[in-house]
mmCIF file of the protein (N, C-alpha, C, O) and its ligand, coordinates in Angstrom:
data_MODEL
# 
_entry.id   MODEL 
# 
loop_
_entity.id 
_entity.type 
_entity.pdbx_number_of_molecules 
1 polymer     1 
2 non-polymer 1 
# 
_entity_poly.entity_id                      1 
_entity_poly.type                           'polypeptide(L)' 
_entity_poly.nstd_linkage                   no 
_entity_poly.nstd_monomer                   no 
_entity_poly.pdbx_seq_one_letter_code       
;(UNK)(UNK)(UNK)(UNK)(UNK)(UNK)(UNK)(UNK)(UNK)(UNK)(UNK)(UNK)(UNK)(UNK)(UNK)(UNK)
(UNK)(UNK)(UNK)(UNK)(UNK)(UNK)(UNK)(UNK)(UNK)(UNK)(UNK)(UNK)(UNK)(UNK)(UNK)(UNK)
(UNK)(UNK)(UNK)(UNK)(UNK)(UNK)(UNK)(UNK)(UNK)(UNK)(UNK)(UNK)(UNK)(UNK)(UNK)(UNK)
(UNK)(UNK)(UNK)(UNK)(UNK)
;
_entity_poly.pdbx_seq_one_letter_code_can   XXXXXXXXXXXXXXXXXXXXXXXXXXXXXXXXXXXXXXXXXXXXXXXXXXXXX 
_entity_poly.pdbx_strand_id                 A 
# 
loop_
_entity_poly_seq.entity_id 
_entity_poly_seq.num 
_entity_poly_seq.mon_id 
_entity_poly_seq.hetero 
1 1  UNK n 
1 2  UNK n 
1 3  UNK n 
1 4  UNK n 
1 5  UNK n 
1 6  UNK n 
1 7  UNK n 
1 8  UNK n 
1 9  UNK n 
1 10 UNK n 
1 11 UNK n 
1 12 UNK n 
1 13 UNK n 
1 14 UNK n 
1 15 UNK n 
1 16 UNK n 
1 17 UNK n 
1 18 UNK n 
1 19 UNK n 
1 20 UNK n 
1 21 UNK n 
1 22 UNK n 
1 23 UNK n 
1 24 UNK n 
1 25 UNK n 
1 26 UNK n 
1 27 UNK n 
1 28 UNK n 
1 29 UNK n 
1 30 UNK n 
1 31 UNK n 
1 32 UNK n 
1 33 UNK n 
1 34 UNK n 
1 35 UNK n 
1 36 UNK n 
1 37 UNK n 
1 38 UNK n 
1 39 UNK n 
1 40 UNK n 
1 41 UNK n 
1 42 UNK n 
1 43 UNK n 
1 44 UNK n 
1 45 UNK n 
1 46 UNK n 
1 47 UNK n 
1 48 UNK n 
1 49 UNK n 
1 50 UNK n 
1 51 UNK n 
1 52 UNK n 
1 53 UNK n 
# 
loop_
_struct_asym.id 
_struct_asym.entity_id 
A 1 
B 2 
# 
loop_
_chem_comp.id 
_chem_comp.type 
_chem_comp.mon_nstd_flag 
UNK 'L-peptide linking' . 
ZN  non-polymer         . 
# 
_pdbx_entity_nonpoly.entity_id   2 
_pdbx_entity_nonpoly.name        ? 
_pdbx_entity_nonpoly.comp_id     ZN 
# 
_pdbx_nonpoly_scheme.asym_id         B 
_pdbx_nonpoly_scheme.entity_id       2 
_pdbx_nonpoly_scheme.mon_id          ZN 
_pdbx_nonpoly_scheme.ndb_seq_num     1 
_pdbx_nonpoly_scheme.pdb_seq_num     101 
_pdbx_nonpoly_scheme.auth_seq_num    101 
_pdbx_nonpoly_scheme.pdb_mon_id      ZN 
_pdbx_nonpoly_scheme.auth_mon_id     ZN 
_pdbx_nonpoly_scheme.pdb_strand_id   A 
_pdbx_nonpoly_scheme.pdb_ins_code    . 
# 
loop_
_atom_site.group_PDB 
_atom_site.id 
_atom_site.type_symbol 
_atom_site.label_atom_id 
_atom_site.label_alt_id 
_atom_site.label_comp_id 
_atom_site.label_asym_id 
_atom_site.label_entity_id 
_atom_site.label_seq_id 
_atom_site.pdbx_PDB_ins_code 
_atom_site.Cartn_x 
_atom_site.Cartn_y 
_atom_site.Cartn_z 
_atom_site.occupancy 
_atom_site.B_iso_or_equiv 
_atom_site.pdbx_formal_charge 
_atom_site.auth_seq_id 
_atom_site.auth_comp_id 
_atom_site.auth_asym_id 
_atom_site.auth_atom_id 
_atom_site.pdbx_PDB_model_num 
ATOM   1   N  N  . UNK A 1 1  ? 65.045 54.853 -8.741  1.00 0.00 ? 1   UNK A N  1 
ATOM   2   C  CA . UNK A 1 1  ? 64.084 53.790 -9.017  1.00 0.00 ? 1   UNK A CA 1 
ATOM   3   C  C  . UNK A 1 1  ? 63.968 53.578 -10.522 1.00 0.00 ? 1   UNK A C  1 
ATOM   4   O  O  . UNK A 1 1  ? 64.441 54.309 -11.392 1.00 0.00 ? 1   UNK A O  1 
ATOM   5   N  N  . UNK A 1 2  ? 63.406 52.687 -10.655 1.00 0.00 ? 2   UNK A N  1 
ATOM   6   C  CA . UNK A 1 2  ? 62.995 52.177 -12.332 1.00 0.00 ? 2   UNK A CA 1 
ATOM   7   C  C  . UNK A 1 2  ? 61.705 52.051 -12.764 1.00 0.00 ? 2   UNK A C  1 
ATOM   8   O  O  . UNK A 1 2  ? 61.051 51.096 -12.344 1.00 0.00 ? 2   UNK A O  1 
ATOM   9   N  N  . UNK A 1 3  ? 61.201 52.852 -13.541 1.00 0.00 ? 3   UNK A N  1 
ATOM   10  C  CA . UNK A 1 3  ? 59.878 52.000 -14.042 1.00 0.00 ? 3   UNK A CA 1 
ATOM   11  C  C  . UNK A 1 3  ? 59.735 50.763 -14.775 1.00 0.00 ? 3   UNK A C  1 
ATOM   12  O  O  . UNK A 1 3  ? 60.453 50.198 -15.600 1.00 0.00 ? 3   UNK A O  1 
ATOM   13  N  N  . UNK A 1 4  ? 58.680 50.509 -14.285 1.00 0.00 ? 4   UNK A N  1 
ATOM   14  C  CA . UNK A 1 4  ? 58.368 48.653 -14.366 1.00 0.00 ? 4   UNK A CA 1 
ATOM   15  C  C  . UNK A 1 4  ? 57.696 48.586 -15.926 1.00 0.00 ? 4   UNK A C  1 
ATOM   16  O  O  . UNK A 1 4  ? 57.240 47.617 -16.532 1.00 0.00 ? 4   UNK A O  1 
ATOM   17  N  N  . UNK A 1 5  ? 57.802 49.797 -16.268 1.00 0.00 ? 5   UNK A N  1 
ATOM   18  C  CA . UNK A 1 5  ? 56.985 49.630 -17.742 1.00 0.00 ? 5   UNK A CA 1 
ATOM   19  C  C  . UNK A 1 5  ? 57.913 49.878 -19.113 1.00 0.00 ? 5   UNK A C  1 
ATOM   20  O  O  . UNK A 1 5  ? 57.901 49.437 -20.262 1.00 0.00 ? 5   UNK A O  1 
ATOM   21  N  N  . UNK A 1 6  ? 58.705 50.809 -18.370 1.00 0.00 ? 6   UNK A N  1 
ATOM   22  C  CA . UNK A 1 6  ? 59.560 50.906 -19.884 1.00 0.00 ? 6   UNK A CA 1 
ATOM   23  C  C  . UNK A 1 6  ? 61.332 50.539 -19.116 1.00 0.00 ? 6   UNK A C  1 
ATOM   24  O  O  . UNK A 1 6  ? 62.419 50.672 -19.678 1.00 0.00 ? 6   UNK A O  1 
ATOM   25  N  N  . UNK A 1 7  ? 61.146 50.226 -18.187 1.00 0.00 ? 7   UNK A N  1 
ATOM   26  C  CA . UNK A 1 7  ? 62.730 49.711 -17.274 1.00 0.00 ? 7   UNK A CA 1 
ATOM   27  C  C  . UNK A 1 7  ? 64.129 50.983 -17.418 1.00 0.00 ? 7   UNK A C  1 
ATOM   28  O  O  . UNK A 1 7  ? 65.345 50.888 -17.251 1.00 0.00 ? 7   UNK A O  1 
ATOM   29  N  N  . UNK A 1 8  ? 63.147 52.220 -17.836 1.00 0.00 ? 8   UNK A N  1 
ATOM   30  C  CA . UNK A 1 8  ? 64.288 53.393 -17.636 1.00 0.00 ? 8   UNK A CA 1 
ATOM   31  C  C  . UNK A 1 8  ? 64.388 53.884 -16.007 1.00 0.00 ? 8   UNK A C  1 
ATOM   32  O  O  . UNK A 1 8  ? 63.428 54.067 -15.259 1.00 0.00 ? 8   UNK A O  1 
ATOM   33  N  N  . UNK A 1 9  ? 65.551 54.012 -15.740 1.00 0.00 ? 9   UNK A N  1 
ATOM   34  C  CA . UNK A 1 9  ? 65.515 54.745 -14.863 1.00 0.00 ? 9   UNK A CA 1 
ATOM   35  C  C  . UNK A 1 9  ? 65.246 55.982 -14.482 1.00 0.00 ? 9   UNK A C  1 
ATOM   36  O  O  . UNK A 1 9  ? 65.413 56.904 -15.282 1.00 0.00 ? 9   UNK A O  1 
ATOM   37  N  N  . UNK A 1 10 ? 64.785 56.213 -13.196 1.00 0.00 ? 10  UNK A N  1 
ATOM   38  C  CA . UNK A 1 10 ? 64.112 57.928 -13.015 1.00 0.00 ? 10  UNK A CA 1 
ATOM   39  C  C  . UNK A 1 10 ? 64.605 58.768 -11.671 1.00 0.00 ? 10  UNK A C  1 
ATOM   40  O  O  . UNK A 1 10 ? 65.194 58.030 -10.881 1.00 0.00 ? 10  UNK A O  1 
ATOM   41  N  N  . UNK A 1 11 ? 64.529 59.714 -11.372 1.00 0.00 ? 11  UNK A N  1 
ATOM   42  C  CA . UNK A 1 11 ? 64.363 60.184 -10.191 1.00 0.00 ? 11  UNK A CA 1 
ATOM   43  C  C  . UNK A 1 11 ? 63.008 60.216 -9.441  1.00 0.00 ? 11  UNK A C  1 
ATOM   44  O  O  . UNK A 1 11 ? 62.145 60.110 -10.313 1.00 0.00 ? 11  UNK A O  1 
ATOM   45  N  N  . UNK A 1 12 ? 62.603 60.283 -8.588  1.00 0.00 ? 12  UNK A N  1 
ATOM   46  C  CA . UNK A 1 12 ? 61.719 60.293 -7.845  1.00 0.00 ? 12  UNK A CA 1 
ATOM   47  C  C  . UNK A 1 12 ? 61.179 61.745 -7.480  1.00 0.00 ? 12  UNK A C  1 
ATOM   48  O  O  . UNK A 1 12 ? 60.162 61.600 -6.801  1.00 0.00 ? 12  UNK A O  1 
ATOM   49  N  N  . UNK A 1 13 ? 61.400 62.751 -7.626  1.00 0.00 ? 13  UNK A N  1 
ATOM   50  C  CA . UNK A 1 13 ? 60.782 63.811 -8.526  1.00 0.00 ? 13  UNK A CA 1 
ATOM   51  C  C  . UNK A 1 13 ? 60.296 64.369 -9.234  1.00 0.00 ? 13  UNK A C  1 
ATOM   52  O  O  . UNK A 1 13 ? 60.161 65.592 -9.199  1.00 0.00 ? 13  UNK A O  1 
ATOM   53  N  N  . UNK A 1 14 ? 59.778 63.403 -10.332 1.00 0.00 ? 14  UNK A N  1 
ATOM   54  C  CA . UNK A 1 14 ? 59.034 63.668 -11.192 1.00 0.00 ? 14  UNK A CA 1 
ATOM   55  C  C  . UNK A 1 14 ? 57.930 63.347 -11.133 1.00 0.00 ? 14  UNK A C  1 
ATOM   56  O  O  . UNK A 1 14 ? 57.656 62.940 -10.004 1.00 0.00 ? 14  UNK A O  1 
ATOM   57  N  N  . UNK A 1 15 ? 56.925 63.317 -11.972 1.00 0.00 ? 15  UNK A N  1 
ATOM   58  C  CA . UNK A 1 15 ? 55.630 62.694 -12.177 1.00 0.00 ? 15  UNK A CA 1 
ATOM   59  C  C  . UNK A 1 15 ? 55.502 61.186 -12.320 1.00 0.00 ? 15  UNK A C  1 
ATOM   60  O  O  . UNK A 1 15 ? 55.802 60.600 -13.361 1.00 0.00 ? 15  UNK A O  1 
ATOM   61  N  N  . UNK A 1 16 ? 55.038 60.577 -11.213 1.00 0.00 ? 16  UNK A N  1 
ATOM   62  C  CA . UNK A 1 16 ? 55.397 59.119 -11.340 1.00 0.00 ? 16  UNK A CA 1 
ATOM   63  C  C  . UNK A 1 16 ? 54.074 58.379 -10.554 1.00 0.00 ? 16  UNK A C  1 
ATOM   64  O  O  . UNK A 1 16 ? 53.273 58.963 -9.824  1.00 0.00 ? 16  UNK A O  1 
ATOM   65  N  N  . UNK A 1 17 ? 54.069 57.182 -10.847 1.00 0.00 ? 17  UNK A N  1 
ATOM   66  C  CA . UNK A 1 17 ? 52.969 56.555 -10.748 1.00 0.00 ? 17  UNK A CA 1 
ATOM   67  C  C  . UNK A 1 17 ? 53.275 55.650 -9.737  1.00 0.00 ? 17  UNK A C  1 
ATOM   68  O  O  . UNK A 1 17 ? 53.873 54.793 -10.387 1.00 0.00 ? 17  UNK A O  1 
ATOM   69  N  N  . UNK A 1 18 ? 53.266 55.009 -7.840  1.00 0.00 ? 18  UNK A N  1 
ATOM   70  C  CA . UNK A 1 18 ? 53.726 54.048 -7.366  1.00 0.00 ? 18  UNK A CA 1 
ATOM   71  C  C  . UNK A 1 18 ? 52.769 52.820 -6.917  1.00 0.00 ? 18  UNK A C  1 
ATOM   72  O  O  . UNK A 1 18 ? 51.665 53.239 -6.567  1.00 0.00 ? 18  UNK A O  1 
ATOM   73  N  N  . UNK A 1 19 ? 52.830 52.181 -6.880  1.00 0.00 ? 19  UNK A N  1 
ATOM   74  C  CA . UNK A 1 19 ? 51.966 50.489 -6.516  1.00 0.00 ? 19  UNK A CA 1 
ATOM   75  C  C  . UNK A 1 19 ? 52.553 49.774 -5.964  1.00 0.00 ? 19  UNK A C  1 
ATOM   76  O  O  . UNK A 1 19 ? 53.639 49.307 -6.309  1.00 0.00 ? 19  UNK A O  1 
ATOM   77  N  N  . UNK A 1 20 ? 51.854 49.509 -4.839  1.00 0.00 ? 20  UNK A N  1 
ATOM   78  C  CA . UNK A 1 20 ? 52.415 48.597 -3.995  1.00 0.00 ? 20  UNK A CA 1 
ATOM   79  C  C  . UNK A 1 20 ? 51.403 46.883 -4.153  1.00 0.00 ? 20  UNK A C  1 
ATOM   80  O  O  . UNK A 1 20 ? 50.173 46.932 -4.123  1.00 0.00 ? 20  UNK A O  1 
ATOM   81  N  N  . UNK A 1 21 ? 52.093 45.606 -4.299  1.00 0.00 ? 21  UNK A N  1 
ATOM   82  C  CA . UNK A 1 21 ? 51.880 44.794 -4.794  1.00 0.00 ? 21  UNK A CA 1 
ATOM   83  C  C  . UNK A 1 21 ? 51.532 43.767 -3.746  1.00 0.00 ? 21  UNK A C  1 
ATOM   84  O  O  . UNK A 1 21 ? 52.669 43.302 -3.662  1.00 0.00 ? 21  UNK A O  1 
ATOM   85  N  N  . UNK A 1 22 ? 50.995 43.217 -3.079  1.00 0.00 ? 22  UNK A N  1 
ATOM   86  C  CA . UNK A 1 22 ? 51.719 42.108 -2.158  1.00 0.00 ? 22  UNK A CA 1 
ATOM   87  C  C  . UNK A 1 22 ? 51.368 40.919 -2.921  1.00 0.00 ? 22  UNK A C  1 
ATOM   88  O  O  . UNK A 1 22 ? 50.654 40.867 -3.923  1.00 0.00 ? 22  UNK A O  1 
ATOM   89  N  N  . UNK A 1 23 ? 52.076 39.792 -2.203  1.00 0.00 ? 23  UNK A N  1 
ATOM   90  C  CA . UNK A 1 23 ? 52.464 38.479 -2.820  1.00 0.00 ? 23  UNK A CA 1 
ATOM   91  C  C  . UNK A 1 23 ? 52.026 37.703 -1.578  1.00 0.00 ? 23  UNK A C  1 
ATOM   92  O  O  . UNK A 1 23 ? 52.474 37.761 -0.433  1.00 0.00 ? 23  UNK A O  1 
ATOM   93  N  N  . UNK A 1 24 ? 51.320 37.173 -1.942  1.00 0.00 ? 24  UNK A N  1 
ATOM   94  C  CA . UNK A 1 24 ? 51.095 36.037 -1.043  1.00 0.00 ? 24  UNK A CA 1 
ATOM   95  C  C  . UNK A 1 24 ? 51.867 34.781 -1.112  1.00 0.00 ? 24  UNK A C  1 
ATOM   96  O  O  . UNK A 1 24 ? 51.511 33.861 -1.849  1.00 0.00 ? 24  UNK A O  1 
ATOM   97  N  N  . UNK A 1 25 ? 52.953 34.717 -0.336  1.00 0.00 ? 25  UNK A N  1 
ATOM   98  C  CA . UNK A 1 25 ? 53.715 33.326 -0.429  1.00 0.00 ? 25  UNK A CA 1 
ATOM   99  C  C  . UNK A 1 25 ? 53.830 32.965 1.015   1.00 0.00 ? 25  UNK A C  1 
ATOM   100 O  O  . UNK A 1 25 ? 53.704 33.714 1.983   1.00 0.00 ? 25  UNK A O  1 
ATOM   101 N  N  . UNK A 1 26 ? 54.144 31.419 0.985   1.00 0.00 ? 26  UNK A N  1 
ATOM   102 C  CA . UNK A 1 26 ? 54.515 31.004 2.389   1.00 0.00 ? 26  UNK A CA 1 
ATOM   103 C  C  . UNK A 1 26 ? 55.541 31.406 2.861   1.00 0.00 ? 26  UNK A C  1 
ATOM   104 O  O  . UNK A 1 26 ? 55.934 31.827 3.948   1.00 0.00 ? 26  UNK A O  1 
ATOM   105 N  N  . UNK A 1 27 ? 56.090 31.143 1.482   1.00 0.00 ? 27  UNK A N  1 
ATOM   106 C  CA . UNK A 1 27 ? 58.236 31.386 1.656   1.00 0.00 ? 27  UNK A CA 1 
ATOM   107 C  C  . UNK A 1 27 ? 58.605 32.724 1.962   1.00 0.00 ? 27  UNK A C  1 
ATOM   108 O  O  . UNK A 1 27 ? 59.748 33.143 2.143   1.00 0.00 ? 27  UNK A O  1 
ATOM   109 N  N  . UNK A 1 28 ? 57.282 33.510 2.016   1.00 0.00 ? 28  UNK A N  1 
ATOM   110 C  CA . UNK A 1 28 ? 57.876 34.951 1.204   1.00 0.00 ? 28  UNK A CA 1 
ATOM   111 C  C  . UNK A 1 28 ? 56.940 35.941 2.412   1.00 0.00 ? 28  UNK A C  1 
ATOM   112 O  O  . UNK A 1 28 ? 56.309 36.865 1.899   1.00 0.00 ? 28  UNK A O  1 
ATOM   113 N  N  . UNK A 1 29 ? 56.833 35.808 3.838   1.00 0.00 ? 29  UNK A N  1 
ATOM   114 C  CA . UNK A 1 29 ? 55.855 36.547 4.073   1.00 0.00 ? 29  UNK A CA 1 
ATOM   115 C  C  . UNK A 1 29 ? 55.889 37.825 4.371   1.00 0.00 ? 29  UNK A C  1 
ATOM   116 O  O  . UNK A 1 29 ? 54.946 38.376 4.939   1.00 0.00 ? 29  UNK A O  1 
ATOM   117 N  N  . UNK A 1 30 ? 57.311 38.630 3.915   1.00 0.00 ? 30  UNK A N  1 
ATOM   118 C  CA . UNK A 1 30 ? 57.153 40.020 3.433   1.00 0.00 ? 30  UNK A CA 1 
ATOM   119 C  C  . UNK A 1 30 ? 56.962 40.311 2.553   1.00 0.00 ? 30  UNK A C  1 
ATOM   120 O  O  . UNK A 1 30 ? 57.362 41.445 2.291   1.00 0.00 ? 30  UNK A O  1 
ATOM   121 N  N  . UNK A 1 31 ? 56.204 39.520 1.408   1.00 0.00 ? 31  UNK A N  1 
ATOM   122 C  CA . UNK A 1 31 ? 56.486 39.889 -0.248  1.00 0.00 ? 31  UNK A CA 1 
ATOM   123 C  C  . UNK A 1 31 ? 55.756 41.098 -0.361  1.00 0.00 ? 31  UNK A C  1 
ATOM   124 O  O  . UNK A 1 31 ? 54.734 41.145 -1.045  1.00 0.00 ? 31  UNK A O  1 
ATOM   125 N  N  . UNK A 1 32 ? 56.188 42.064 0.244   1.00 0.00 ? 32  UNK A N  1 
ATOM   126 C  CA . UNK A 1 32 ? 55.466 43.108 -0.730  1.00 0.00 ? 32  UNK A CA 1 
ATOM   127 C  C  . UNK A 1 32 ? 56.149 44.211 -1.572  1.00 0.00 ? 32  UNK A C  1 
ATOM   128 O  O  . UNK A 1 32 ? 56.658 45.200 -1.045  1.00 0.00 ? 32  UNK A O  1 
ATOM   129 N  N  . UNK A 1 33 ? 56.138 44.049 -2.579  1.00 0.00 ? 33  UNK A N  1 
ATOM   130 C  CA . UNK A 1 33 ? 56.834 44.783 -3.791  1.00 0.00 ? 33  UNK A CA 1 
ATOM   131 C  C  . UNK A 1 33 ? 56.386 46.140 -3.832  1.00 0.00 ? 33  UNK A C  1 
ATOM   132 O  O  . UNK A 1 33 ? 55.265 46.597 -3.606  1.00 0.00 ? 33  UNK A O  1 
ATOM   133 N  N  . UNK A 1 34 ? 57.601 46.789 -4.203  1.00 0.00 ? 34  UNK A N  1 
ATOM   134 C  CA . UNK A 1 34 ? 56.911 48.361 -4.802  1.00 0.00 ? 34  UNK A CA 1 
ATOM   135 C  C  . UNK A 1 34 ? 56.949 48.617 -6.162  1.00 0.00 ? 34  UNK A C  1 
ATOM   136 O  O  . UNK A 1 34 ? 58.087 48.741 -6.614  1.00 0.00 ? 34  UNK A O  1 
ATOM   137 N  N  . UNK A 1 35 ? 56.226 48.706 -6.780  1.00 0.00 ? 35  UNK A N  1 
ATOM   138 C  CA . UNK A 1 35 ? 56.229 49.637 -8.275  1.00 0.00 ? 35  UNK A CA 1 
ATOM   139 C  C  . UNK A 1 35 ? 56.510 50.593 -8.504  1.00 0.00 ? 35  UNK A C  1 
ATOM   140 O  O  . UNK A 1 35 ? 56.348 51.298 -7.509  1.00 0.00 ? 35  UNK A O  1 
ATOM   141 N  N  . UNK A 1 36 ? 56.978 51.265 -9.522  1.00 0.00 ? 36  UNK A N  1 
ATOM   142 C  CA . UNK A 1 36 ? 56.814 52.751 -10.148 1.00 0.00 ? 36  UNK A CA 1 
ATOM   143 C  C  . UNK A 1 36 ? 56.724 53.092 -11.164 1.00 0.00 ? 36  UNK A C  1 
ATOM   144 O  O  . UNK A 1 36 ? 57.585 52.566 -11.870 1.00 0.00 ? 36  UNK A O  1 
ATOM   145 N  N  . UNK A 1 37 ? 56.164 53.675 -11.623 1.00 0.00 ? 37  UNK A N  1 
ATOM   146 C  CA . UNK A 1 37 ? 56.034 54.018 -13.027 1.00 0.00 ? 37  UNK A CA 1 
ATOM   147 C  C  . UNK A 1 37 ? 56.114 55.232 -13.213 1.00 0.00 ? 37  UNK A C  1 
ATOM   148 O  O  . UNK A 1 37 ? 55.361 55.902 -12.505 1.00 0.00 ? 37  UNK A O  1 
ATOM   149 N  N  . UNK A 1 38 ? 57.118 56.080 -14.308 1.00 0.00 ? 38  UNK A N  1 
ATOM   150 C  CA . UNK A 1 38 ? 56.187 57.149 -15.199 1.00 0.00 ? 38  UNK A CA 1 
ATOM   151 C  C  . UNK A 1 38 ? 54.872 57.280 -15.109 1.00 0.00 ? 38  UNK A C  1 
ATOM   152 O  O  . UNK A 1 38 ? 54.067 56.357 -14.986 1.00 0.00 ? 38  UNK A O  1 
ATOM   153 N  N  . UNK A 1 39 ? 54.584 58.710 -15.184 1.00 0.00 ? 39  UNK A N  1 
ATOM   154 C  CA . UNK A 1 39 ? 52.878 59.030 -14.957 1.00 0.00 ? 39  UNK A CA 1 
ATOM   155 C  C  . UNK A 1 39 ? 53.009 58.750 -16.211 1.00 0.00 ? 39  UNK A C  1 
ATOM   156 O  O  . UNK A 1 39 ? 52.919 57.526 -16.306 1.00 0.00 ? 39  UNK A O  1 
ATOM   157 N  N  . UNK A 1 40 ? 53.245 59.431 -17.680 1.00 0.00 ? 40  UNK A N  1 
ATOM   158 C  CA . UNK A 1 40 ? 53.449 58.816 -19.190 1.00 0.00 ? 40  UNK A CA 1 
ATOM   159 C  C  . UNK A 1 40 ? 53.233 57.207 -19.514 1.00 0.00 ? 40  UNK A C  1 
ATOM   160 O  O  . UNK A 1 40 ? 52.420 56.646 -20.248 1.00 0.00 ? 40  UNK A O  1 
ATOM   161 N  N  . UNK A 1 41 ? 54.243 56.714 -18.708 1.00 0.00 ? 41  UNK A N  1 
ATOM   162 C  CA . UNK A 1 41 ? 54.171 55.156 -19.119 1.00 0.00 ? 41  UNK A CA 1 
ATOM   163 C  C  . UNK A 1 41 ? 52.307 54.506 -18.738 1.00 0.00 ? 41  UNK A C  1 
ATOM   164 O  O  . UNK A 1 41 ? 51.463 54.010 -19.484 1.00 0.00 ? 41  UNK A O  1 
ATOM   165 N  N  . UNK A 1 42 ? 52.293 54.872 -17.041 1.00 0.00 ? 42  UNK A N  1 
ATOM   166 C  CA . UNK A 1 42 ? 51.289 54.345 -16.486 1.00 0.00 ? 42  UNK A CA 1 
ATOM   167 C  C  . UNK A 1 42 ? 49.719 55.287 -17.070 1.00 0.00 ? 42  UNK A C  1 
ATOM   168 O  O  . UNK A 1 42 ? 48.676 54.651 -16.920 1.00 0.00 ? 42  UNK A O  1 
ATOM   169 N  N  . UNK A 1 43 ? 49.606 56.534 -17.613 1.00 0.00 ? 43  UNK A N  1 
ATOM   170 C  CA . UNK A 1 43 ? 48.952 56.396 -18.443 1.00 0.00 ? 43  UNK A CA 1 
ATOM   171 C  C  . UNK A 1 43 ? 48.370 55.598 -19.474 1.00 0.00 ? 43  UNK A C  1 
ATOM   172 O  O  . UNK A 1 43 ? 47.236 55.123 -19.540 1.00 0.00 ? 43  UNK A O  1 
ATOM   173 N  N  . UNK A 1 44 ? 49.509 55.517 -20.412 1.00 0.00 ? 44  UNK A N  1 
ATOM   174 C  CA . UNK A 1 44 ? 49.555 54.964 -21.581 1.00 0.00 ? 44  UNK A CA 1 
ATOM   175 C  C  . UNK A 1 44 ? 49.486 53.264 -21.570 1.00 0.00 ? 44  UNK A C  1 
ATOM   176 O  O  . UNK A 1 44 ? 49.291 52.585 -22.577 1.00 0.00 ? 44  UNK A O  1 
ATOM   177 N  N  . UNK A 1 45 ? 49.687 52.746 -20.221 1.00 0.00 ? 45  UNK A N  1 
ATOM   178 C  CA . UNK A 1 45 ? 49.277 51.502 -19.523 1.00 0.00 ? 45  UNK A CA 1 
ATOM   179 C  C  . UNK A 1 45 ? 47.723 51.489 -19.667 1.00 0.00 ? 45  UNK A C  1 
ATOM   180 O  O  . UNK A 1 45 ? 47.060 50.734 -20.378 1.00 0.00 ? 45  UNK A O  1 
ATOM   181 N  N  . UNK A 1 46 ? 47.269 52.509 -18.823 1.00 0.00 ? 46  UNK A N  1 
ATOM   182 C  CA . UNK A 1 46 ? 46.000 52.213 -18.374 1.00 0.00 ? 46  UNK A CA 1 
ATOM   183 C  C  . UNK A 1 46 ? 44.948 52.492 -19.906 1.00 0.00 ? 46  UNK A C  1 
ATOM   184 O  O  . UNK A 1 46 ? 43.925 51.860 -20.171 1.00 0.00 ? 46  UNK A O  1 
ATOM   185 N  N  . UNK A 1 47 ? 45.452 53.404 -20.588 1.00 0.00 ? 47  UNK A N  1 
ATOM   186 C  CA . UNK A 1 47 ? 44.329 53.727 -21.703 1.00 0.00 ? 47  UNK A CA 1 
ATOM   187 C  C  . UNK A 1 47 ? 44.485 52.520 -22.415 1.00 0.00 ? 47  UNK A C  1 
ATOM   188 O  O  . UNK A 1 47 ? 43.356 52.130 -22.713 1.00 0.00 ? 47  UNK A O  1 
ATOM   189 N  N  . UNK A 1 48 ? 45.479 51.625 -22.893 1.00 0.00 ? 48  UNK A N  1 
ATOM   190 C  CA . UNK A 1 48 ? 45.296 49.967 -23.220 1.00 0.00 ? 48  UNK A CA 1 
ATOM   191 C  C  . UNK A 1 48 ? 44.637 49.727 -22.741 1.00 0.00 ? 48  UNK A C  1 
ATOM   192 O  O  . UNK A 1 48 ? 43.638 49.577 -23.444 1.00 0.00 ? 48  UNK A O  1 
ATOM   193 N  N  . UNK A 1 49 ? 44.344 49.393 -20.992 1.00 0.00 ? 49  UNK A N  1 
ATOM   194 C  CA . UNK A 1 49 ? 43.709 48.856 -20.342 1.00 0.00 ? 49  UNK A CA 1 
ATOM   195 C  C  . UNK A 1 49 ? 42.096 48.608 -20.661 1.00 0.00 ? 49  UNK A C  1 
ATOM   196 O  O  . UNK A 1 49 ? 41.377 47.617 -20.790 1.00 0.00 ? 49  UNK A O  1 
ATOM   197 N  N  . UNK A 1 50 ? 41.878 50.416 -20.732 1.00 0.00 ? 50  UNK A N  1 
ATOM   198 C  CA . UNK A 1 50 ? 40.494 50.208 -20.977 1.00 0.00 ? 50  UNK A CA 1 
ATOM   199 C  C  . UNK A 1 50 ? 39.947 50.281 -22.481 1.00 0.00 ? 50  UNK A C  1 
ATOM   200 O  O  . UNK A 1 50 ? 38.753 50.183 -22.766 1.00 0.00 ? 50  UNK A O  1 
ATOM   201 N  N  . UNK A 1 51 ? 40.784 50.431 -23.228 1.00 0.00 ? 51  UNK A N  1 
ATOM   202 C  CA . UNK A 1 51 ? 40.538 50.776 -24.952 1.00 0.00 ? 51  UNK A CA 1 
ATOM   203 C  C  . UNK A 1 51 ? 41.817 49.249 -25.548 1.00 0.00 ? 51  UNK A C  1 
ATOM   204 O  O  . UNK A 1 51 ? 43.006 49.411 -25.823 1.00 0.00 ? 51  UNK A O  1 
ATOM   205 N  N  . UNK A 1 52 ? 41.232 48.240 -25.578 1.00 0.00 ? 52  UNK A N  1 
ATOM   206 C  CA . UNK A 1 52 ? 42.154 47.140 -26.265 1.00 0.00 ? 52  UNK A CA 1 
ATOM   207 C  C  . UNK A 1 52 ? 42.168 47.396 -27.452 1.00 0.00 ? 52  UNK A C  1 
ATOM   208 O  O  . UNK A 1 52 ? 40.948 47.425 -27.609 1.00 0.00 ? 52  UNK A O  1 
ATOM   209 N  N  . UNK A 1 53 ? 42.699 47.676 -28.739 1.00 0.00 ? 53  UNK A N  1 
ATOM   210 C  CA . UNK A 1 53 ? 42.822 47.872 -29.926 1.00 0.00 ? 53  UNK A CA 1 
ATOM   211 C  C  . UNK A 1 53 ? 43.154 46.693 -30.514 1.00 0.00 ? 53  UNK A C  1 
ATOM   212 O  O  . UNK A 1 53 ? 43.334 46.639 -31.730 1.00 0.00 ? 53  UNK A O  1 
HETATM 213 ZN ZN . ZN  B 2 .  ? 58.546 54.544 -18.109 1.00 0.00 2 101 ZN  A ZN 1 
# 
């Protein structure tokens, strides 16, 4: 898999962060995406999140 935050690739063994997304489309009515992230990346996501500098 790949993380969606820094687009490195990983194994799925490690410390990782997953999200599942859905999409609401007409065209699309399986859209549901998976995420993954680095626990690192998706940290360092979320402390932006709540601390905007
Ligand atoms: Zn990453």
């Amino acid at each position: 898999m790949h993380c969606a935050i820094c687009g490195a690739r990983f194994e799925g063994d490690i410390d990782h962060v997953r999200v599942e997304a859905e999409h609401i489309r007409t065209s699309d009515p399986n859209g549901v995406r998976e995420y993954a992230f680095h626990a690192e990346c998706w940290d360092r996501l979320s402390e932006g999140w709540m601390d905007p500098a």
